[in-house]
C-alpha positions in Angstrom: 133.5 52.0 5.6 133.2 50.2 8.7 136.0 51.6 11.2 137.5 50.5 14.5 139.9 53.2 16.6 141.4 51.7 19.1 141.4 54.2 21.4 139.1 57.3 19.9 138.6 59.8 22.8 142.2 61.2 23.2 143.8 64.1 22.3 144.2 63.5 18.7 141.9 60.4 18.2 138.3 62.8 19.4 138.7 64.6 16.5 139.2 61.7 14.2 136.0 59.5 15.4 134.4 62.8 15.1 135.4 63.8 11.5 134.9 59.5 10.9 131.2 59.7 11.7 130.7 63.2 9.9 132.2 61.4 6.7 129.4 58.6 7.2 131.5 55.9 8.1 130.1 52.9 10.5 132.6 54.1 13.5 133.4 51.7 16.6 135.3 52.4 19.5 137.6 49.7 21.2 138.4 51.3 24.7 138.1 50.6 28.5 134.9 50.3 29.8 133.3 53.3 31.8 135.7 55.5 29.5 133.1 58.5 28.0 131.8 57.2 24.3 131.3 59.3 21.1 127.6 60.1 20.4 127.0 58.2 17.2 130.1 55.8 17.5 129.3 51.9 18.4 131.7 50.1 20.9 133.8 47.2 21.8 134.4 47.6 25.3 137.2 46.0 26.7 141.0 46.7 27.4 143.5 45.8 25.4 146.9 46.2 27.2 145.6 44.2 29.8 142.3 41.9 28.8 142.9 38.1 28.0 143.3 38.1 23.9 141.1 35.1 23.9 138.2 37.6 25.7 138.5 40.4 23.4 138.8 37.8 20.2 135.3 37.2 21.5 133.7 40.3 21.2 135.4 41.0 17.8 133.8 37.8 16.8 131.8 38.4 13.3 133.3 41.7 12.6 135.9 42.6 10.0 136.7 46.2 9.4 137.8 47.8 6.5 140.3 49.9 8.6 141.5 50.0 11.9 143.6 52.5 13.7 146.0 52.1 16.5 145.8 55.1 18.6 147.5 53.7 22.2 150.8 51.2 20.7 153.7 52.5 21.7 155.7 49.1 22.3 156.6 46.2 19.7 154.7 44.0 22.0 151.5 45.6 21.2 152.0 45.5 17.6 152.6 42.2 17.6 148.9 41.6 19.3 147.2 43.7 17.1 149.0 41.4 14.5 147.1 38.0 16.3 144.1 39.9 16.5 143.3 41.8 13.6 145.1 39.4 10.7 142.2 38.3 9.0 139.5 40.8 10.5 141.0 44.3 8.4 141.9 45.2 4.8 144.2 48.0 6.3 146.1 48.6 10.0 147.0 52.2 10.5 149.3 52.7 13.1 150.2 56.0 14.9 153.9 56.6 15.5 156.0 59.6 16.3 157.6 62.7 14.8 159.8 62.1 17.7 161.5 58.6 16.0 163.0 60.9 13.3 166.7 61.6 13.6 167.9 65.1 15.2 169.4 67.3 14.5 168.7 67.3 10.7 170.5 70.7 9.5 168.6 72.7 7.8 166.5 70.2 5.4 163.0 69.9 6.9 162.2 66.6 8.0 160.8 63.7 5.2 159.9 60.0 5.6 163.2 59.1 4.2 165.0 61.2 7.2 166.2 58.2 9.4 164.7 56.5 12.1 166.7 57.0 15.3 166.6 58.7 18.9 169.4 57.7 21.5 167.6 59.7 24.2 164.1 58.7 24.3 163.0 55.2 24.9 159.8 55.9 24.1 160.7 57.1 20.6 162.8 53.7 20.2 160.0 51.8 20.9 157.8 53.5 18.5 160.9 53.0 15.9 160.8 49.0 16.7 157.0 48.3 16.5 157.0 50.3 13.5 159.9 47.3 12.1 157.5 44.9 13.0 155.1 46.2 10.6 157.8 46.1 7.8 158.9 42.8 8.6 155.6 41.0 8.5 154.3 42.8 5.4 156.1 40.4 2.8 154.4 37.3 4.6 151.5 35.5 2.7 149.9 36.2 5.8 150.8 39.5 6.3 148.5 42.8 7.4 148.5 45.6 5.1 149.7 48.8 6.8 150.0 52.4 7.2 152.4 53.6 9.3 151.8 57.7 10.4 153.8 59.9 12.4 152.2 63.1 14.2 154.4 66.1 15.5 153.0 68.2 18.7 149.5 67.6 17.8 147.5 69.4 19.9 143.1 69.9 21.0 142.6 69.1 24.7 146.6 69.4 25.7 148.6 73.0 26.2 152.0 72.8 24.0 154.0 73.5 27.1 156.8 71.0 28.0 157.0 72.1 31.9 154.2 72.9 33.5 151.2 71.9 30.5 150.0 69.3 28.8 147.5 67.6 31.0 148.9 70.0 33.7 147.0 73.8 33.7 149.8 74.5 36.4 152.3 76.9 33.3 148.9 78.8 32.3 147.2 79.2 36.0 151.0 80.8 36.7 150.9 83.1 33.7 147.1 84.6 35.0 149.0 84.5 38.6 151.8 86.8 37.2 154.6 84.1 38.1 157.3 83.2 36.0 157.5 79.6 34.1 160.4 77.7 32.5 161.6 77.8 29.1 163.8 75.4 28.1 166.6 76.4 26.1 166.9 80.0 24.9 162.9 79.9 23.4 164.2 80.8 19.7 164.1 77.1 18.3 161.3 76.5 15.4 158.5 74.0 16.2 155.7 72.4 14.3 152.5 72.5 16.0 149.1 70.6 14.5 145.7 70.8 15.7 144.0 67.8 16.0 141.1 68.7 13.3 143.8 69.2 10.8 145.5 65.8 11.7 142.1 64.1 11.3 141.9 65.5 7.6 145.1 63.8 6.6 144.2 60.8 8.5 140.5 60.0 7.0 142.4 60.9 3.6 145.1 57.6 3.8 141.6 55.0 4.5 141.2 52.5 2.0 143.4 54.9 -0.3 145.9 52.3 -2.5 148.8 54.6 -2.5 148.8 54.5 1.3 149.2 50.4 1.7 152.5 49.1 3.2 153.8 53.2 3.3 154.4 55.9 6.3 153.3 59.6 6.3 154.1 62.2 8.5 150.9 64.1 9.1 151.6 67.8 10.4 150.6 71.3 9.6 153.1 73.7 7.7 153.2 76.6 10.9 156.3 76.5 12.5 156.6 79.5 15.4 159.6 79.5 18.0 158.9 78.3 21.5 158.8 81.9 22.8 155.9 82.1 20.7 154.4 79.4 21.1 154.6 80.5 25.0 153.1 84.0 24.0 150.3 83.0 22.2 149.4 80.6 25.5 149.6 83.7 27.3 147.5 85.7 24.9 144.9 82.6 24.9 144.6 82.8 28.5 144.3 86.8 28.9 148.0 87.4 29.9 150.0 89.9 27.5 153.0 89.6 29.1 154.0 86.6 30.8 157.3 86.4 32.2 159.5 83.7 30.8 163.0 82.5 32.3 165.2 80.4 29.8 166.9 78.0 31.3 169.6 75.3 29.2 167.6 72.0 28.6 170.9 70.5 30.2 170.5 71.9 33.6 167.0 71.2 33.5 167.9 68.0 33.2 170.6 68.2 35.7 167.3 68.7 38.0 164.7 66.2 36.3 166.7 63.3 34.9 163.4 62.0 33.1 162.9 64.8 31.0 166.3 63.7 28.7 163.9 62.2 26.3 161.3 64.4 25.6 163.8 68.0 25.9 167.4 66.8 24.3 165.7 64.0 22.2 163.0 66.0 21.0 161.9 69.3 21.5 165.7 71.1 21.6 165.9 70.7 17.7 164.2 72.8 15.3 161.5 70.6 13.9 160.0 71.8 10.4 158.0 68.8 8.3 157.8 68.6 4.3 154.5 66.8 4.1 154.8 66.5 -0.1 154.5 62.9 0.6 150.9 63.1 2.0 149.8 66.1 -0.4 150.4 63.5 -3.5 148.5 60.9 -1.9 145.6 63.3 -0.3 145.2 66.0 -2.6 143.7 69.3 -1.1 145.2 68.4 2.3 145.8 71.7 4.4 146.1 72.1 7.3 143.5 74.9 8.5 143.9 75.6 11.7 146.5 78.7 13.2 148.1 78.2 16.7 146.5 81.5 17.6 143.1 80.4 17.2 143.3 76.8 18.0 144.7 77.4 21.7 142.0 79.6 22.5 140.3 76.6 22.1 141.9 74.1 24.1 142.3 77.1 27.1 138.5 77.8 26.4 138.1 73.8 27.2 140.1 73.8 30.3 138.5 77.3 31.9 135.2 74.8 30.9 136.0 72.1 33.3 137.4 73.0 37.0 139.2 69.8 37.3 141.3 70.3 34.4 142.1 74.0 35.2 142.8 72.8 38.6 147.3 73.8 39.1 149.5 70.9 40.2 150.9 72.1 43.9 153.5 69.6 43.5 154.3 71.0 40.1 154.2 74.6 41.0 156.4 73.3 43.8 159.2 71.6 41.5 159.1 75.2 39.0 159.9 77.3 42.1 162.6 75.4 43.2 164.3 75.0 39.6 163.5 78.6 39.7 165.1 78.9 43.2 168.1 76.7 42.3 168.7 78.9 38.9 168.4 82.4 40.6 171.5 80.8 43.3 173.1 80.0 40.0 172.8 83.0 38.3 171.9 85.9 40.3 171.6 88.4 37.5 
């Protein structure tokens, strides 16, 4: 198959190209130029939140794809171009949504594509919600693109799973190795999904050109669900540090402190999060997902110990964990 990622060297999308061109498939790349390539991938080199459409409907000119993948929409708007550009030049539009647009709390049913699509507290979430409607809407239209809507949860390769502190940011881990305390948020015992990116890339490449997939959505996760405070631990564990020394603070007050961190702590990661993937299994038979937290984030540490600008702290984020850390201890001495 013939394959354009737009995007393709991110967190979730380098496995994906990788797994792509392993499969055999003719794999291109739409992405910024001077961004770093994927050996054996072809590109289109241009950006596409901010290039003319006209310019990049010239260098698409004479290709059609038999499947391309939104990596970087997040907004209604960017659907909508894909829409202009691609109608005519795909058989199938995947686009890559969020876990996060899915209701919470849920009780105690794990989490389906029938759970319903709504998140008060995170605009980004919303937006993922909307441009996932514009999909649906254009779908019944004679002129319509046939989809694939797919939602990751947490999914993880180059990025640490660690809401304050991690991420992009080394600044939670280099703590941990410095025997300093990092923040929690909420009391650590909530259960979370995590997915490593390999594992994602299995269900993705399985949803290509596959019948049962047009005009549908999938949630792509792994089955492991571990409590934050693990999730923490194993960090830890990854980065040499048995014991590291965790302080729980309420999402709420953390909040109180960080106003922009409503979306991603009270409209996401406070609620339990567990996944029924039956969906995916019946359409992608032998999916599993493979890969254990506690050997995947020796990994991704392994990658930033690799690369001295990655495991390079944040001073300015070190800076903001003492004083929540400073403003907690006033509150609560004990």
């Amino acid at each position: 198959m013939k394959i354009l990622f737009i995007g393709g060297t991110g967190n979730i999308s380098t496995a994906c190209s990788q797994l792509a061109l392993a499969q055999g498939h003719e794999l291109w790349l739409m992405h910024r130029p001077g961004r770093p390539g994927i050996a054996g991938a072809q590109e289109v080199c241009c950006d596409i939140n901010n290039d003319a459409e006209t310019d990049i409907r010239q260098k698409l000119r004479g290709h059609h794809f038999d499947v391309v993948v939104q990596f970087i929409g997040f907004t209604p708007a960017d659907v909508e171009r894909d829409l202009r550009l691609f109608r005519g030049r795909c058989d199938q539009y995947i686009f890559l949504s969020s876990a996060s647009a899915y209701a919470k709390p849920t009780g105690f049913a794990p989490t389906t594509e029938r759970t319903p699509l709504v998140n008060p507290r995170w605009q980004y979430s919303r937006d993922k919600i909307a441009a996932e409607q514009v999909l649906i809407d254009q779908a019944d239209r004679a002129e319509g693109v046939t989809y694939t809507i797919v939602r990751p949860s947490h999914t993880y390769d180059s990025v640490i799973l660690i809401p304050i502190g991690g991420w992009t940011d080394f600044t939670a881990v280099d703590r941990m190795r410095r025997g300093l305390p990092v923040i929690v948020p909420g009391d650590g015992t909530t259960l979370w999904t995590i997915t490593h990116a390999e594992d994602f890339a299995r269900g993705l490449a399985g949803l290509f050109k596959n019948a049962a997939a047009i005009n549908q959505d999938f949630q792509i996760t792994s089955d492991e669900a571990l409590t934050w405070n693990e999730i923490y631990r194993l960090t830890a564990q990854a980065a040499g540090v048995d014991a590291p020394k965790l302080v729980h603070i309420a999402s709420e007050l953390l909040i109180a402190h960080q106003p922009d961190w409503e979306g991603t702590l009270l409209g996401d990661k406070s609620h339990t999060a567990l996944f029924d993937n039956t969906k995916l299994k019946s359409v992608v038979p032998g999916f599993e997902a493979k890969i254990p937290f506690a050997e995947g984030v020796k990994q991704t540490i392994a990658g930033f110990d690799a690369d001295p600008s990655r495991s390079a702290p944040s001073a300015e984020t070190d800076a903001q964990i003492e004083r929540i850390l400073a403003a907690y201890r006033r509150a609560c001495p004990a």
